[in-house]
C-alpha positions as CSV (number, residue, x, y, z in Angstrom):
1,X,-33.4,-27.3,-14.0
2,X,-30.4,-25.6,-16.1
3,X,-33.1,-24.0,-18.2
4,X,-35.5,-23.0,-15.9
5,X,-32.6,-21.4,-13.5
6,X,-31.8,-19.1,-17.2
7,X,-35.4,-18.5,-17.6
8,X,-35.5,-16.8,-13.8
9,X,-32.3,-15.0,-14.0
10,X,-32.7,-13.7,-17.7
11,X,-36.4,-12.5,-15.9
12,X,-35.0,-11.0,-12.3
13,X,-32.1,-9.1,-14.8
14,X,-35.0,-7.7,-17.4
15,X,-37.9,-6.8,-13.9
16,X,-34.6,-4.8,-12.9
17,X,-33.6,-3.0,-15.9
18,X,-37.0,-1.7,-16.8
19,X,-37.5,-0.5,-12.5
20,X,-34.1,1.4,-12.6
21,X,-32.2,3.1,-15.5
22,X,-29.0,1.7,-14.7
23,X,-27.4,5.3,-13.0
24,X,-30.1,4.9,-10.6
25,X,-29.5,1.4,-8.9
26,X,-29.4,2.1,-5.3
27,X,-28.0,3.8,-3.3
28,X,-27.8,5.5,-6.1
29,X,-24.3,7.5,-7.3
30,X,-22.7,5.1,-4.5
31,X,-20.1,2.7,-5.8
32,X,-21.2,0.1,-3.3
33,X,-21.6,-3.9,-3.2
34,X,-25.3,-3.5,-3.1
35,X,-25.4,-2.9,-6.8
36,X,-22.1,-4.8,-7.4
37,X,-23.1,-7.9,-6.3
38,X,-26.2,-7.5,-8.3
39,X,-24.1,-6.6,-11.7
40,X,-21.5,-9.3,-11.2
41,X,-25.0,-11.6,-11.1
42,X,-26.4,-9.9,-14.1
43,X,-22.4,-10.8,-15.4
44,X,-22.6,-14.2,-14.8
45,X,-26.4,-14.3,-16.5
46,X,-24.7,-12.6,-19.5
47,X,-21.9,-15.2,-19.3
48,X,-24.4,-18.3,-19.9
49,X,-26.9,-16.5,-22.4
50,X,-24.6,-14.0,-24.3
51,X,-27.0,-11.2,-24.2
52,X,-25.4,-7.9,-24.7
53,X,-27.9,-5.7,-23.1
54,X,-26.7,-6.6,-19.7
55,X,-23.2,-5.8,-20.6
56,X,-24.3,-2.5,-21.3
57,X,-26.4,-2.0,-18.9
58,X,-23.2,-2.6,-16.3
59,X,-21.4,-0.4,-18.2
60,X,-23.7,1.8,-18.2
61,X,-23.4,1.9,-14.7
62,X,-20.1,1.3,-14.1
63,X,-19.1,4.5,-16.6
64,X,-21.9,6.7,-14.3
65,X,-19.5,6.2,-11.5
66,X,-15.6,5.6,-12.6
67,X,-15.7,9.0,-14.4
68,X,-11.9,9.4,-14.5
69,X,-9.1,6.7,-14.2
70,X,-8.7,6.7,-9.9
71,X,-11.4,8.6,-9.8
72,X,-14.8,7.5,-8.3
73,X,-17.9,9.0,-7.4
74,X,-19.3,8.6,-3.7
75,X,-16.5,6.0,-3.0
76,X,-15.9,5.0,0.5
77,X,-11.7,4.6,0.7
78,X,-12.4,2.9,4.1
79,X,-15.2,0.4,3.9
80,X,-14.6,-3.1,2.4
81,X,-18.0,-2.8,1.2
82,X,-16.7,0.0,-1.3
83,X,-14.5,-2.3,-3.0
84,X,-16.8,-5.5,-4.4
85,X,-17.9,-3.7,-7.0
86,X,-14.3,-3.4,-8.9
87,X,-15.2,-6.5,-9.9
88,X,-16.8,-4.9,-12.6
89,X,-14.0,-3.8,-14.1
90,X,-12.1,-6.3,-15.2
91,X,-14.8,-7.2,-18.0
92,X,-14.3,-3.6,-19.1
93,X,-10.8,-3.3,-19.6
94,X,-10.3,-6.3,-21.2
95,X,-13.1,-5.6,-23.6
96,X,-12.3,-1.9,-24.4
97,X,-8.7,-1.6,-23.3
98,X,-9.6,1.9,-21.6
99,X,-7.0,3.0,-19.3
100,X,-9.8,4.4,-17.1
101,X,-10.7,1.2,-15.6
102,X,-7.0,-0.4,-15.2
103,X,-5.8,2.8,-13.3
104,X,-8.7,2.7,-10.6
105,X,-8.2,-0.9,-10.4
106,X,-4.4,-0.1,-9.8
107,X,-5.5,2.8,-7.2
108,X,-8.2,0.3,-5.6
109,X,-5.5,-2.5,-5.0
110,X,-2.9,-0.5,-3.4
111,X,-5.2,0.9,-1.2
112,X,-6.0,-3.1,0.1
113,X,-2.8,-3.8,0.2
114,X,-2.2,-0.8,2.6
115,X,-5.5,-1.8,4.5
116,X,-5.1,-1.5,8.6
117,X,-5.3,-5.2,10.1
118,X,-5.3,-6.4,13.3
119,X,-2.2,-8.2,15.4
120,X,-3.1,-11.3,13.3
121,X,-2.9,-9.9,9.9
122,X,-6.5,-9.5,9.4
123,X,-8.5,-6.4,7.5
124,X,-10.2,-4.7,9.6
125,X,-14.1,-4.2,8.1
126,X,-14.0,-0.9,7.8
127,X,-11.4,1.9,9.4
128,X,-13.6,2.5,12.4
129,X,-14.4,-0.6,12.9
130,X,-11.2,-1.4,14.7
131,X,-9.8,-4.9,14.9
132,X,-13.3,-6.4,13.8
133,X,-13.1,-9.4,10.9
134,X,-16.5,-9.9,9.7
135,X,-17.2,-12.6,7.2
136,X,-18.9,-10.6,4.8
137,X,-15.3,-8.7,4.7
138,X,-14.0,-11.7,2.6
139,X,-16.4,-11.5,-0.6
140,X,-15.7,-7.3,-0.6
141,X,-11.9,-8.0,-1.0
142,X,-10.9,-11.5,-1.9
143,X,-12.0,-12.2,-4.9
144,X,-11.4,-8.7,-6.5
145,X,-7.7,-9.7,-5.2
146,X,-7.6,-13.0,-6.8
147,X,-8.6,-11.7,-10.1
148,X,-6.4,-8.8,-9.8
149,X,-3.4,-11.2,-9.3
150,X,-4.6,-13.2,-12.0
151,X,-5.0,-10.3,-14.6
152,X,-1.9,-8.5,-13.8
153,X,0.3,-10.7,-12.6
154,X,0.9,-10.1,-9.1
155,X,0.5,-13.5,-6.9
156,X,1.1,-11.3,-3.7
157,X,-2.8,-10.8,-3.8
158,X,-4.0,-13.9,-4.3
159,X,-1.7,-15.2,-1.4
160,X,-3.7,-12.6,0.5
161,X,-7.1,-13.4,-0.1
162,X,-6.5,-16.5,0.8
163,X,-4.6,-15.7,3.6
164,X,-7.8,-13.6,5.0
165,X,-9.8,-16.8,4.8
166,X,-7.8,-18.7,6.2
167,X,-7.3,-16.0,9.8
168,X,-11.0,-16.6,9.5
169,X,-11.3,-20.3,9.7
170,X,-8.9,-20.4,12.1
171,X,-10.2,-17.8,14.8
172,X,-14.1,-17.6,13.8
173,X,-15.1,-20.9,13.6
174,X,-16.9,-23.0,15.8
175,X,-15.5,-26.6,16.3
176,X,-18.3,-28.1,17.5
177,X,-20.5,-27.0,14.3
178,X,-18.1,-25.9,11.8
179,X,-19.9,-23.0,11.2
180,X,-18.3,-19.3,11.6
181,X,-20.0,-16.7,13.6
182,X,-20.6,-13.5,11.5
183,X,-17.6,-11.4,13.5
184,X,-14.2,-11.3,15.5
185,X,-13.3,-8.5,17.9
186,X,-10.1,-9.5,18.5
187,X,-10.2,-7.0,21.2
188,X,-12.9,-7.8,22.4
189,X,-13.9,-4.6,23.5
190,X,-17.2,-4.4,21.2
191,X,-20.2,-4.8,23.2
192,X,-21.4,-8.0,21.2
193,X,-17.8,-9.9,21.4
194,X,-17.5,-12.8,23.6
195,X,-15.1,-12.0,26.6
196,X,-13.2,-14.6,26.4
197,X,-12.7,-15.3,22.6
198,X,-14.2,-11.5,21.1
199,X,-16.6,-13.6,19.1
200,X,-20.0,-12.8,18.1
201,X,-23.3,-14.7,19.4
202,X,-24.4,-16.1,16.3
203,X,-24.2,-17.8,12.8
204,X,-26.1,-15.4,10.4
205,X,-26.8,-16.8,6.9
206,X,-26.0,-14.3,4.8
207,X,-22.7,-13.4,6.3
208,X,-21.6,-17.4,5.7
209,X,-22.9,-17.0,2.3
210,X,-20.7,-14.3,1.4
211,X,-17.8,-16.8,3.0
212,X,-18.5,-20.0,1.1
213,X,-19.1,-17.8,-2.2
214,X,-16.1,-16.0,-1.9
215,X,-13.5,-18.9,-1.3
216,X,-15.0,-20.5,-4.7
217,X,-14.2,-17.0,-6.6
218,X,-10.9,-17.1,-4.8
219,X,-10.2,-20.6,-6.2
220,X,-11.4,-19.8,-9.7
221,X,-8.4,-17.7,-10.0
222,X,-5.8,-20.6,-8.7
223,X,-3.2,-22.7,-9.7
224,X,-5.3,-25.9,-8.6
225,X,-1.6,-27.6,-7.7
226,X,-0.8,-25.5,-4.9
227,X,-1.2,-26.1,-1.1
228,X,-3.7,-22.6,-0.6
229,X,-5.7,-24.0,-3.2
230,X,-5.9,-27.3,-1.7
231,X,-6.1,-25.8,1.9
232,X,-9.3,-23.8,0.7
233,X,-10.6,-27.0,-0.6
234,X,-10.6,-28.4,1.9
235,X,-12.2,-25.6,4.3
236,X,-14.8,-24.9,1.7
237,X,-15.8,-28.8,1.5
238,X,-16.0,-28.5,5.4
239,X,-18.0,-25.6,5.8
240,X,-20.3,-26.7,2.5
241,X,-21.0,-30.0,5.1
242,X,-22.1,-28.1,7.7
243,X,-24.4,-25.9,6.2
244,X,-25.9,-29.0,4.1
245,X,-26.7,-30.6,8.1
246,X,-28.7,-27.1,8.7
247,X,-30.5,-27.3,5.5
248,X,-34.5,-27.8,6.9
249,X,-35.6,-31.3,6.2
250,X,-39.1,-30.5,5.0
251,X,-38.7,-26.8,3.3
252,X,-34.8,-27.3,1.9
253,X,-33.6,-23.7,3.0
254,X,-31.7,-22.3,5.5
255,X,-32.5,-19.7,8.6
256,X,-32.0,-16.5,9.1
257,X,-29.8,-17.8,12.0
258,X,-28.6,-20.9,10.6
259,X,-28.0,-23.2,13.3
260,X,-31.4,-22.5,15.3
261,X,-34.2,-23.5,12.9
262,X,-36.2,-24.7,15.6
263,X,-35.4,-21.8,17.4
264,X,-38.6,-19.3,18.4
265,X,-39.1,-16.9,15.7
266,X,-36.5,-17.8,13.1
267,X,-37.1,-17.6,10.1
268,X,-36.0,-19.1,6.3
269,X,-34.4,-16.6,4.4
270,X,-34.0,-16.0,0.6
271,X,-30.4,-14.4,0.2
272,X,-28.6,-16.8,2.1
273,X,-30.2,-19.8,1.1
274,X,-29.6,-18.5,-2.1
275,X,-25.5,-17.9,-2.1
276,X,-25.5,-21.6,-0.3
277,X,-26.9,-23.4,-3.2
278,X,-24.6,-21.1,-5.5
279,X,-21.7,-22.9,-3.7
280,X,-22.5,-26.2,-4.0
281,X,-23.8,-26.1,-7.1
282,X,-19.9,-24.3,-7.8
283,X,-18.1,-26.7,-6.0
284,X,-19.7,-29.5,-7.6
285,X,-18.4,-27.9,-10.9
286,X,-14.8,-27.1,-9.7
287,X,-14.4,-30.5,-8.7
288,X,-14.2,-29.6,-5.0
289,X,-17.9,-30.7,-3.6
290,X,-19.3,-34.1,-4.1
291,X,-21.4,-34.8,-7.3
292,X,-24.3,-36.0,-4.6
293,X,-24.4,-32.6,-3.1
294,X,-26.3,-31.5,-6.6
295,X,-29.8,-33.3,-5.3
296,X,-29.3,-30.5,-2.7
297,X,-28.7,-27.9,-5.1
298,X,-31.7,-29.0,-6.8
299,X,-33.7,-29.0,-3.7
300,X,-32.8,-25.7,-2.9
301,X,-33.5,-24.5,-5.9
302,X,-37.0,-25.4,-6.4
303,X,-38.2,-24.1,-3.1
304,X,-36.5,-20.8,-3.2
305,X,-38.9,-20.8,-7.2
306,X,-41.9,-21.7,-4.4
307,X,-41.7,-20.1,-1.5
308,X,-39.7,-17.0,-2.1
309,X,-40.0,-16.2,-6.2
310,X,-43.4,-14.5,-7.7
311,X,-43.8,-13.3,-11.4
312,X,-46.4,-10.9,-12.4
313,X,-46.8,-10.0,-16.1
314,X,-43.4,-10.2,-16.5
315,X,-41.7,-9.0,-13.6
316,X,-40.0,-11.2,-11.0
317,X,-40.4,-10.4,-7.0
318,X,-38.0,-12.4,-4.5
319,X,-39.3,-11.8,-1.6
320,X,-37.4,-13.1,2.0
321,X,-34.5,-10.9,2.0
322,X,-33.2,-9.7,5.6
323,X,-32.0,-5.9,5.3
324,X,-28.6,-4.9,5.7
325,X,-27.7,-6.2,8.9
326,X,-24.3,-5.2,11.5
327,X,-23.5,-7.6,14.0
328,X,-26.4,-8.6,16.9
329,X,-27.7,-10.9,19.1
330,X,-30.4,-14.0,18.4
331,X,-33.3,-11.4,18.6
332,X,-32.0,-8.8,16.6
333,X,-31.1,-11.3,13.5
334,X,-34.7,-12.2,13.8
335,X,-36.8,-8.8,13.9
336,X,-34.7,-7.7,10.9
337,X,-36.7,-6.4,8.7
338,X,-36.9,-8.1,5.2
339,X,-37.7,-6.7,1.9
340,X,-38.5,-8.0,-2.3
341,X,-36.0,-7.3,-4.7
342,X,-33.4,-6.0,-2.5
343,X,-30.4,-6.0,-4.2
344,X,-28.3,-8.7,-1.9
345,X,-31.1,-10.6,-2.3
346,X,-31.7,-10.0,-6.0
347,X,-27.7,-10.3,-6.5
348,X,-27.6,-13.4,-4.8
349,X,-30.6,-14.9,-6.7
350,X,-29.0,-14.6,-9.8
351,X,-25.4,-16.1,-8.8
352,X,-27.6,-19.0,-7.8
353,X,-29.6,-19.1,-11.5
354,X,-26.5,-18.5,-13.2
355,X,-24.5,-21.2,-11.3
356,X,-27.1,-23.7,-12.2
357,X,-27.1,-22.7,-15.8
358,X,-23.6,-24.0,-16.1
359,X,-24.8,-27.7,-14.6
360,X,-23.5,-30.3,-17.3
C-alpha cells in the first residue's frame, strides 16, 4: 500500500505541474488555501520521495506571490482562508535563510494574534463574518500557529491553536454523535444557526476533515508531556471514532453529509473521505489512534484508487470533489456541485498518499 499511495501522489503532483505553470494555480495571483493546501500536499510528497522539482515548483509559486518581505499579492488580511498557505514558508526560510519569507511570516502572525473573536475567545472566520467559528477556520490558522511557535519560539501560539480547538469541541459538537456541525453563530443571528444553541443543521465532511487534520498538525508541533497535547489526544481519538462508525460498510467512504448515508440523495465524497483516512493513518503514526484503525486506512484507501481515481496516459483525475461550499442546509450540501482535480480535492488526495507513504 505504502508504494502504491507514492506511486499516485508522485502522479496527481506531475498531472498538475504539466496543467498549470506553477504562477497560474488557481485562483490564480491569489495567496489562498486552494493552492496551499495543494502545495503543502505536494510538500509532504517531496518529504517521502525527495524529489526536488516539487520544491521548486512551490517556490516557484510561493516567490510569484510574497514579492517583498510583508508584502503579498491579492492577500486577503481578513479571511482565515488567506493565511493556510504561510505554511509554505517555513520550508523556505529555513532552506534559503531569505528574510523575505520570515518577515511576512512575522506580519502574518501578528495579524492572528490581533484577529477579532467572539465573547468566548474564538476567531471569527473571516471579519464579516461576525461571531461565526467554522471548522474549516482551524486548519487556516492552527497549524501555521503551531509551527510558528515551534520555529521561533513563541509558545503563546501554540497555546492558541489549541485553544481554538478546544472553543470548538466544546460549543460545536454534538454529544449524541460526537461529531461537530460545520459552524457556530454564537449570536445566533445568521439565518442557518439554531435558535437556541446558533449551530448549524449539519455535519459536512469536508469541514470535519479540515478539523481532524488540523489537530494532528497542531500536535506535530507539541511537547507530547503536556496537558493540551494530551487534551487534543484525546478529542482527536474521539472524533477519529465517530467518523470511523459513519464510514459506509460496503463502499468504505464517507458522505457528503456524514452522518446521513442513508439519507435521500447523499452522496460519497472524495475530499473528505480523503483528509479522514489522512488522520487515521497520522494518528496511528503519532501514537494517538489505535494500530487497528490502519485496516480502515487501508480500506479507505483502496476505494478512493476505485471509485474516485482515473489515469489516462499519464495524468491522474480525482473526481468526487464538492465545490467550495458556505454553510447550508441538508439540500444544499447535496446539490453542490462537484468537480475533478479541484484543488481541495487534489490537496487532500495527496495528504492522504503521502500519509500512507510514511506507514512502517
Amino acid at each position: 500500500m505504502q508504494n502504491e499511495a507514492l506511486k499516485y501522489g508522485k502522479l496527481a503532483c506531475d498531472t498538475m505541474m504539466r496543467k498549470f505553470k506553477a504562477e497560474d494555480l488557481p485562483p490564480k495571483g491569489g495567496f489562498h488555501y486552494h493552492a496551499g493546501v495543494f502545495l503543502s500536499g505536494m510538500m509532504n510528497v517531496y518529504s517521502v520521495c525527495g524529489d526536488e522539482k516539487y520544491y521548486e515548483y512551490m517556490k516557484t509559486w510561493v516567490d510569484s506571490i510574497v514579492v517583498a518581505p510583508k508584502r503579498i499579492d491579492h492577500y486577503n488580511l481578513g479571511a482565515l482562508d488567506d493565511y493556510m498557505a504561510g505554511i509554505l514558508l517555513f520550508p523556505l526560510y529555513e532552506r534559503t535563510g531569505d528574510e523575505k519569507y520570515s518577515e511576512t511570516l512575522h506580519m502574518m502572525l501578528l495579524n492572528i494574534r490581533n484577529w477579532r473573536r467572539n465573547e468566548y475567545g474564538g476567531f471569527w472566520h473571516m471579519l464579516w463574518k461576525a461571531q461565526q467559528m467554522w471548522l474549516d477556520g482551524l486548519y487556516m490558522a492552527g497549524p501555521l500557529q503551531a509551527i510558528y511557535a515551534k520555529n521561533f519560539n513563541d509558545p503563546s501560539y501554540i497555546k492558541e491553536a489549541a485553544n481554538q480547538a478546544f472553543l470548538m469541541h466544546e460549543h460545536m459538537q454534538d454529544k449524541e454523535t460526537k461529531l461537530l456541525y460545520h459552524a457556530w453563530d454564537s449570536s445566533k443571528e445568521m439565518p442557518w444557526a439554531n435558535s437556541e444553541t446558533g449551530l448549524a443543521p449539519e455535519f459536512w465532511g469536508r469541514a470535519l476533515g479540515w478539523y481532524v487534520v488540523a489537530i494532528l498538525d497542531i500536535m506535530e508541533q507539541m511537547d507530547k508531556t503536556s496537558d493540551d497535547y494530551k487534551k487534543l489526544a484525546e478529542i482527536e481519538r474521539e472524533v477519529l471514532e465517530a467518523l470511523i462508525k459513519y464510514q459506509d460498510k460496503n463502499e468504505k467512504l464517507w458522505y457528503q453529509v456524514v452522518n446521513k448515508g442513508d439519507k435521500d440523495g447523499n452522496w460519497l465524497e472524495a475530499s473528505c473521505s480523503c483528509l479522514f483516512t489522512y488522520a487515521l493513518a497520522k494518528s496511528v503514526r503519532l501514537g494517538v489512534g489505535k494500530p487497528e484503525w490502519l485496516e480502515n486506512v487501508k480500506a479507505g484507501f483502496e476505494n478512493i484508487i476505485r471509485k474516485f481515481v482515473e489515469v489516462k496516459n499519464d495524468d491522474l483525475f480525482i473526481s468526487g470533489v464538492c465545490i467550495g461550499t458556505g454553510v447550508l442546509d441538508y439540500q444544499g450540501y447535496i446539490e453542490r456541485p462537484t468537480s475533478v482535480n479541484d484543488l481541495h480535492g487534489m490537496g487532500a488526495f495527496l495528504l492522504m498518499c503521502a500519509e500512507i507513504a510514511k506507514i512502517a
